[in-house]
C-alpha positions as CSV (number, residue, x, y, z in Angstrom):
1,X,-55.0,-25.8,-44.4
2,X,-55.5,-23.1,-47.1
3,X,-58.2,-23.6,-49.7
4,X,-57.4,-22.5,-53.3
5,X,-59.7,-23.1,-55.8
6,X,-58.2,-24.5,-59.0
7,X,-58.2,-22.9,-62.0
8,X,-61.5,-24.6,-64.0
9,X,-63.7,-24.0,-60.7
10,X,-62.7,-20.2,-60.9
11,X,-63.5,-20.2,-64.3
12,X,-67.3,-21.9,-64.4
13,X,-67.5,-19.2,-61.4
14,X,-66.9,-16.0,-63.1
15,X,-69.3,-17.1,-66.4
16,X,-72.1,-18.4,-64.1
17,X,-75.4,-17.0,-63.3
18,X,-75.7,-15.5,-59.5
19,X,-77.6,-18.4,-58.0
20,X,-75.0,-20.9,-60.1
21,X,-72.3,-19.4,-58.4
22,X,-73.6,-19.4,-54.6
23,X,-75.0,-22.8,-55.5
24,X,-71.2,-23.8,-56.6
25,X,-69.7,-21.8,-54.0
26,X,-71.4,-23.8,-51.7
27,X,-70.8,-27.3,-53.3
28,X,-67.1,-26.2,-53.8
29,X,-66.4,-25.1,-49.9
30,X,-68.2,-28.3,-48.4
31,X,-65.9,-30.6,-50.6
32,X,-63.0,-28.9,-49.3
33,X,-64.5,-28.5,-45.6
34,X,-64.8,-32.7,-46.0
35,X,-61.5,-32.8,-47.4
36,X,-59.6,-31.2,-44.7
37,X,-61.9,-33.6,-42.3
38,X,-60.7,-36.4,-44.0
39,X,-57.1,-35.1,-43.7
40,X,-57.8,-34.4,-40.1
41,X,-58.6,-37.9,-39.7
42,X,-56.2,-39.2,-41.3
43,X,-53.4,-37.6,-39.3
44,X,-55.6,-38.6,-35.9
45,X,-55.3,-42.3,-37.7
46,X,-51.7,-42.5,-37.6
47,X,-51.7,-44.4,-34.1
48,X,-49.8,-48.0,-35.0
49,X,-52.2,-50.8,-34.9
50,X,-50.0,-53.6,-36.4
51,X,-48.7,-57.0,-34.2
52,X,-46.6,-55.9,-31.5
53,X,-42.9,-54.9,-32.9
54,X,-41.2,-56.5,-30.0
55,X,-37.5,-56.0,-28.6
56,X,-36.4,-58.6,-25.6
57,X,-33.9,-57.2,-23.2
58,X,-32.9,-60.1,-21.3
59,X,-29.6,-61.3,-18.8
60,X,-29.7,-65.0,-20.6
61,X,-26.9,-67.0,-19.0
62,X,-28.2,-67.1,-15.9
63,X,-32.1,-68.5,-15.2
64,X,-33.6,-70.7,-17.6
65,X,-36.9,-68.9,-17.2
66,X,-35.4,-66.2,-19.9
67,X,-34.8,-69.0,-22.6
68,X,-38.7,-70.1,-22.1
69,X,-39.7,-66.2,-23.0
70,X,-37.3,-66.5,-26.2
71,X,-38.8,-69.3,-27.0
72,X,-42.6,-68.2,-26.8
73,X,-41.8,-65.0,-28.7
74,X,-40.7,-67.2,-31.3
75,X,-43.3,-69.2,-31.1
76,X,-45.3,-66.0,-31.3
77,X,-43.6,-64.6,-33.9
78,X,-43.9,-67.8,-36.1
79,X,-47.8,-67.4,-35.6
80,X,-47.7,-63.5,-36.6
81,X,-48.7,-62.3,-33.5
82,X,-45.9,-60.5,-33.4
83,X,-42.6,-59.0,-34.9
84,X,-39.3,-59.3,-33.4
85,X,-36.5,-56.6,-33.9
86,X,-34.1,-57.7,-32.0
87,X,-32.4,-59.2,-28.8
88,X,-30.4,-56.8,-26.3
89,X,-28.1,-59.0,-23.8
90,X,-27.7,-57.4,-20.5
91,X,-25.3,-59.5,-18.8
92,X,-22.2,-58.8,-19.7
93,X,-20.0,-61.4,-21.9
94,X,-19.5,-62.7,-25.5
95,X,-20.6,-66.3,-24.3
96,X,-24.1,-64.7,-23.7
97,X,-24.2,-62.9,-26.5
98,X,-23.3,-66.8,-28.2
99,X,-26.7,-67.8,-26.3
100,X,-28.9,-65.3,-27.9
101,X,-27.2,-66.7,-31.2
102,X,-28.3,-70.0,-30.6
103,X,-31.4,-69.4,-29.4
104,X,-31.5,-67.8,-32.2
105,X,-30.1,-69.2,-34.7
106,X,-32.0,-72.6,-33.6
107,X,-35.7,-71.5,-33.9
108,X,-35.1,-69.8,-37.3
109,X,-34.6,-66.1,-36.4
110,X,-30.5,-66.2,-37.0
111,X,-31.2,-63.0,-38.8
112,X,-32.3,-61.2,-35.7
113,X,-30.1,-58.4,-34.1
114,X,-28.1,-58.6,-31.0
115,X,-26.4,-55.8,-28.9
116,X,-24.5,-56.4,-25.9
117,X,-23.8,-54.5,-22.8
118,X,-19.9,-53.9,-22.2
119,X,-19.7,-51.6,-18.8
120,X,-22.9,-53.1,-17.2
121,X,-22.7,-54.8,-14.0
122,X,-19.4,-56.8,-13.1
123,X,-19.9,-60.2,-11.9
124,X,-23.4,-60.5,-11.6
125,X,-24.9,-63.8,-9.4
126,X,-25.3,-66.0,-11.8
127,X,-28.1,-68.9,-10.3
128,X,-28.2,-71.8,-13.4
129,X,-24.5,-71.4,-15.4
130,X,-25.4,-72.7,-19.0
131,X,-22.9,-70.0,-20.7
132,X,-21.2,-73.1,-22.3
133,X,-24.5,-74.1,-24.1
134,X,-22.7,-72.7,-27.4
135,X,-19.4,-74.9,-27.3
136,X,-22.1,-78.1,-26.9
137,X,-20.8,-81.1,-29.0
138,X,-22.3,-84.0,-30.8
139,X,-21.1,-87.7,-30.6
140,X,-18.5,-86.5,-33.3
141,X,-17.2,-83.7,-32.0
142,X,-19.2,-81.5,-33.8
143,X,-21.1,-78.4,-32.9
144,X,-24.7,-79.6,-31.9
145,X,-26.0,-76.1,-32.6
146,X,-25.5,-73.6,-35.7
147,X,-24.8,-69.8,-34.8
148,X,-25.4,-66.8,-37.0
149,X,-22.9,-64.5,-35.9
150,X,-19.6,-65.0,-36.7
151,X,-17.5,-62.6,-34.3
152,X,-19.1,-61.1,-31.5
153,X,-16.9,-58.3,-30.7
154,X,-18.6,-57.0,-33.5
155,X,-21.7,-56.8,-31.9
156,X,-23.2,-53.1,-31.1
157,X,-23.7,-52.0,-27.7
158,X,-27.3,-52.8,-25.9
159,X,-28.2,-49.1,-26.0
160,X,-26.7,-48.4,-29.8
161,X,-29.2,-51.4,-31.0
162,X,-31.7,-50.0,-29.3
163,X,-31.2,-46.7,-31.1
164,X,-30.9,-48.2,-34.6
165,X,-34.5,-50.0,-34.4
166,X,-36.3,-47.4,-31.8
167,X,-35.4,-44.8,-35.0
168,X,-37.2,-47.0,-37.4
169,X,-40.4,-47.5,-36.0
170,X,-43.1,-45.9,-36.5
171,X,-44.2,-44.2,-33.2
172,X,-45.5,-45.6,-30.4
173,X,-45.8,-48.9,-31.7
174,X,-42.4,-51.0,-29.9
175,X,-43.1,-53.1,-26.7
176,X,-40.1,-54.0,-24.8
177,X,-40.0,-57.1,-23.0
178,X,-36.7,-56.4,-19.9
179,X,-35.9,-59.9,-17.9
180,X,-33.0,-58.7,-16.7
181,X,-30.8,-55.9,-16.0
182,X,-32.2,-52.0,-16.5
183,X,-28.3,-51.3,-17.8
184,X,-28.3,-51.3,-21.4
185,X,-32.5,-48.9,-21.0
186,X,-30.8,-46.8,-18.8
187,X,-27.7,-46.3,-21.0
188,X,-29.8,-45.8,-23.9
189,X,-31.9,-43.0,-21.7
190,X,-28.3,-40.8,-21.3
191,X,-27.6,-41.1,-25.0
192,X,-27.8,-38.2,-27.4
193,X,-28.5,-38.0,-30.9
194,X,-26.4,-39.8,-33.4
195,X,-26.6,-41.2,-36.8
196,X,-29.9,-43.1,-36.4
197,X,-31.9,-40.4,-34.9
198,X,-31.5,-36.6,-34.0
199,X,-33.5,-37.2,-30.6
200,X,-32.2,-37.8,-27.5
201,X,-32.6,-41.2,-25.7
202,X,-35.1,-39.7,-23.7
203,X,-37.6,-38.6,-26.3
204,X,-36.5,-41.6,-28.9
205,X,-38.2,-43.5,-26.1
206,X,-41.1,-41.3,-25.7
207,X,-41.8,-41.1,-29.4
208,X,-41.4,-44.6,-30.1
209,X,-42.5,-47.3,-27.6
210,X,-45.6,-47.8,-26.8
211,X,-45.0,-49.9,-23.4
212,X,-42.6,-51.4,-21.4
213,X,-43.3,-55.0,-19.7
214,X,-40.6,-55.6,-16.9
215,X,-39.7,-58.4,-14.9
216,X,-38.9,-56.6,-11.5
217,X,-40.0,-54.4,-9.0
218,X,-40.7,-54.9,-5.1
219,X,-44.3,-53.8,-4.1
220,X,-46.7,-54.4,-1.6
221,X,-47.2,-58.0,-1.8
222,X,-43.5,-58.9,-2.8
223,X,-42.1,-61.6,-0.7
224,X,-38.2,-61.1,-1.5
225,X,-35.8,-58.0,-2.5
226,X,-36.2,-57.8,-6.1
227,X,-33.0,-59.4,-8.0
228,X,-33.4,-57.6,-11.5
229,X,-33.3,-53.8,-10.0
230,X,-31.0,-54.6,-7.4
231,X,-28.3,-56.0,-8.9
232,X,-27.3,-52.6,-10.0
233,X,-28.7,-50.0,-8.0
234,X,-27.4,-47.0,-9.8
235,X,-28.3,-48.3,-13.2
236,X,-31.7,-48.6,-11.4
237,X,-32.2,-45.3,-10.3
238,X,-30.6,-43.8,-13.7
239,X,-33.9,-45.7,-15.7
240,X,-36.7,-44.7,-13.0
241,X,-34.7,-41.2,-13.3
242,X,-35.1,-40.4,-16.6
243,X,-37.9,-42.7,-17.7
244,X,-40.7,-40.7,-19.8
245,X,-43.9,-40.7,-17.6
246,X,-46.1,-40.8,-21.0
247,X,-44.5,-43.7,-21.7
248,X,-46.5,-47.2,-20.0
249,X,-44.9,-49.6,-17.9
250,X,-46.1,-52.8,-16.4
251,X,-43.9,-54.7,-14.1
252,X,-44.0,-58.4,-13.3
253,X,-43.1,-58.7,-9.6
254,X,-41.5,-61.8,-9.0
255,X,-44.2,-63.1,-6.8
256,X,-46.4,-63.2,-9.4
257,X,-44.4,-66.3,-11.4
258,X,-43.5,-67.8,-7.9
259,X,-46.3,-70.4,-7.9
260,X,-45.6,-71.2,-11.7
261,X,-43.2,-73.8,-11.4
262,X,-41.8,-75.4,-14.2
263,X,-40.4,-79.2,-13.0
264,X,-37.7,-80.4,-14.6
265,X,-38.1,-83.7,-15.4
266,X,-41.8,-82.4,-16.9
267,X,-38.6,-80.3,-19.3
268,X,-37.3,-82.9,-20.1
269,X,-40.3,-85.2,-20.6
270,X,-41.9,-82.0,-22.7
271,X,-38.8,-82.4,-25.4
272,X,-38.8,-86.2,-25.5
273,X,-38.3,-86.3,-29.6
274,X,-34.9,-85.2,-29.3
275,X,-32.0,-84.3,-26.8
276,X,-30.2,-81.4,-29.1
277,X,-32.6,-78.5,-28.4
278,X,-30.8,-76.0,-26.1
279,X,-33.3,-75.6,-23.8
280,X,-33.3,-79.5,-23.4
281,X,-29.4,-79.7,-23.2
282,X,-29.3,-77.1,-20.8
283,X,-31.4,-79.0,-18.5
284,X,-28.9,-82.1,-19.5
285,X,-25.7,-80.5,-18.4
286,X,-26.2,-78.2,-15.7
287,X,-27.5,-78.5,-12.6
288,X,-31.3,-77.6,-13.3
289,X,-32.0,-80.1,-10.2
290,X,-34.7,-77.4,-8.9
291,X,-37.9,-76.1,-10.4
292,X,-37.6,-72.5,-12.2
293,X,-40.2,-70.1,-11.3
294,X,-41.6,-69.1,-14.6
295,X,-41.1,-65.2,-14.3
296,X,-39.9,-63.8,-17.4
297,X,-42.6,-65.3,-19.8
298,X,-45.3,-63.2,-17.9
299,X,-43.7,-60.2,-19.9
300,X,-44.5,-61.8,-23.1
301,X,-47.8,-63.2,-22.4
302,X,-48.8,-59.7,-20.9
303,X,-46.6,-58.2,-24.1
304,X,-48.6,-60.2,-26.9
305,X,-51.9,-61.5,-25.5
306,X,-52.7,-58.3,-23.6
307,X,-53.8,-56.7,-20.2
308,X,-57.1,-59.4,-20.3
309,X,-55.4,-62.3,-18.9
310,X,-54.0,-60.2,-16.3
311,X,-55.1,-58.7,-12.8
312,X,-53.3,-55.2,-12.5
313,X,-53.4,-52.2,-10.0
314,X,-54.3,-49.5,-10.5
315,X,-51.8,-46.6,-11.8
316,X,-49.0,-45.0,-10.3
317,X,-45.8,-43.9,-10.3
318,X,-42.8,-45.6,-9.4
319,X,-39.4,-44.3,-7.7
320,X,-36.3,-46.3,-6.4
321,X,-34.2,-46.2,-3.7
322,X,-30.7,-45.7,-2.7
323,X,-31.3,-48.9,-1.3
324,X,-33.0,-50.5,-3.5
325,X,-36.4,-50.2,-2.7
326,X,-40.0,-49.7,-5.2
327,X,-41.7,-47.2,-4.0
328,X,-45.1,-47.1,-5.9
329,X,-47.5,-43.9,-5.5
330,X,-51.2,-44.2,-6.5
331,X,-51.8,-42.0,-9.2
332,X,-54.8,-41.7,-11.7
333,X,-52.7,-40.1,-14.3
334,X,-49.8,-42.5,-13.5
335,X,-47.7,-44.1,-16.4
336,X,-46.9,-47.3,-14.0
337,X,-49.1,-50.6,-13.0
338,X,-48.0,-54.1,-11.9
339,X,-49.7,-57.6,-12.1
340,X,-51.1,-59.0,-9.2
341,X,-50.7,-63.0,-8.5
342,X,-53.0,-65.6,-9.8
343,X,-54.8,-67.8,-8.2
344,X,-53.9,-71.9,-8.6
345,X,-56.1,-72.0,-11.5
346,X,-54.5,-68.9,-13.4
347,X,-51.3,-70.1,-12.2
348,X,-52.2,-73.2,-13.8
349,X,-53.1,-72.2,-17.1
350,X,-49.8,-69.9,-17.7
351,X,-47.4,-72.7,-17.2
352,X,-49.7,-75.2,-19.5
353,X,-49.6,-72.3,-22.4
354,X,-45.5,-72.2,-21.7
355,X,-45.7,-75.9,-21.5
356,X,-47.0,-76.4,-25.1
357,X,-45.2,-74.2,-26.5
358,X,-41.6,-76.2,-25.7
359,X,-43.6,-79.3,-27.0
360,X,-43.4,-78.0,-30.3
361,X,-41.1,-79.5,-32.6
């Protein structure tokens, strides 16, 4: 910073006596030293310490376990624990787009964003087939739920959405939540600059999130091939690819919501005031005969409450396969770590804070 000395100080200089002006000197530079500290500091200040600004990139239509994380990020959000930007739907398809608006729509965040994949990854499994949840009816033959968005082919692509609000942030300070597919992160990763920002996908993502919390990944103690990575390989190795290693991730293996198992008659019994909640109709009209593992709301418990709750590895890196294997490499500089499973007791206490959160009305 240059130091110039205004005007009046020059002036008391020049017409003071010699020990004035040294004594004034003196004064004056330590003032503008502490000045440029402050400015210093202010500048090393800049680092975001607000709620978490939170973007959920999820394949809803599929497993109910992603409507649960919707609705605990609501939940959150209604608390101020965090801010939502917007919902990215990876599974391709208007009706799950239609979904996201309910979900939406129903918890009183109809306002929120939604982009959609459109060349993602055809025909998908799909395990628990609730795309119809929209269309629901009541006794009248009226819709049972409100939506916010009134033509969906309107709707920006996953990675476009994620340009608009990555370019808004201030940096470092968005932490993504991905339950689902890596395609509409690794589309964003190839993009260039555009009207929202001049930065590539590459270092829009380095500048502006802060840390990544994804459902996925095979490692050590994984008990099955991992169904979020896998289910597009390429797409998989694009986003592991081109990644930024400054930029944190921590995966959720699937084993680590394997013990948390969410009944469904305790569902149903959990929304007892009323039968036209989605998650509750869901469980009505499809065949939710089977527990669901409660994966995908580890990402937002991790995402909002923090690392405490949580045992992690320790850091590495993480590379993928042809075949569609995690490889994970110790590393003390690494950008990567995953959670580790619980015990009964932990595994215990994460489905009881899910749990009361679909008790409230």
């Amino acid at each position: 910073m240059t130091i110039t000395p205004t005007k009046k100080k020059l002036t008391s200089i020049l017409f003071a006596t010699p020990i004035t002006v040294m004594a004034t000197i003196v004064i004056f530079a330590s003032s503008m030293l502490t000045s440029c500290t402050e400015d210093d500091d202010n500048e090393n200040s800049k680092e975001y310490k607000g709620v978490p600004l939170v973007i959920l990139d999820t394949d809803i239509g599929s497993s109910t376990d992603d409507l649960f994380c919707m609705e605990m990020l609501y939940r959150y959000a209604d608390q101020g624990r965090c801010k939502l930007l917007g919902i990215v739907v990876d599974r391709e398809g208007e009706d799950c787009a239609a979904c996201a608006d309910v979900m939406n729509t129903y918890f009183g965040y109809g306002n929120l964003p939604i982009g959609l994949v459109r060349e993602g990854i055809p025909n998908p499994t799909v395990f628990i087939n609730y795309q119809a949840l929209p269309n629901c009816q009541k006794a009248d033959g009226s819709p049972m739920f409100n939506r916010s968005v009134s033509d969906y082919s309107s709707l920006p692509d996953g990675w476009q959405l994620y340009r608009r609000l990555l370019a808004a942030q201030p940096d470092k300070s968005v932490s993504i939540c991905s339950v689902g597919f890596v395609t509409c992160l690794s589309q964003l990763l190839e993009s260039g600059p555009d009207n929202y920002s001049n930065l590539s996908g590459v270092e829009l993502v380095r500048s502006k999130v802060k840390c990544l919390y994804l459902m996925g990944g095979s490692f050590p103690r994984a008990v099955e091939p991992d169904y979020n990575l896998g289910q597009g390989i390429s797409f998989s190795q694009t986003f592991f690819r081109l990644w930024p290693s400054d930029v944190e991730i921590i995966f959720s293996p699937g084993e680590v919501g394997d013990n948390i198992d969410y009944l469904p008659e305790q569902v149903l019994a959990d929304i007892s005031w009323t039968d036209e909640h989605p998650i509750k109709q869901v469980y009505m009209t499809c065949e939710c005969d089977a527990g669901q593992r409660m994966w995908d709301p580890l990402t937002a418990i991790n995402a909002i409450e923090g690392n405490g709750l949580f045992m992690l590895s320790e850091r590495g890196t993480v590379s993928y396969t042809s075949t569609g294997k995690t490889i994970f490499t110790v590393s003390a500089t690494g950008n990567c770590r995953y959670q580790f499973s619980g015990d009964n007791t932990w595994n215990s206490t994460m489905l009881e804070k899910i749990r009361n959160v679909n008790m409230m009305r």
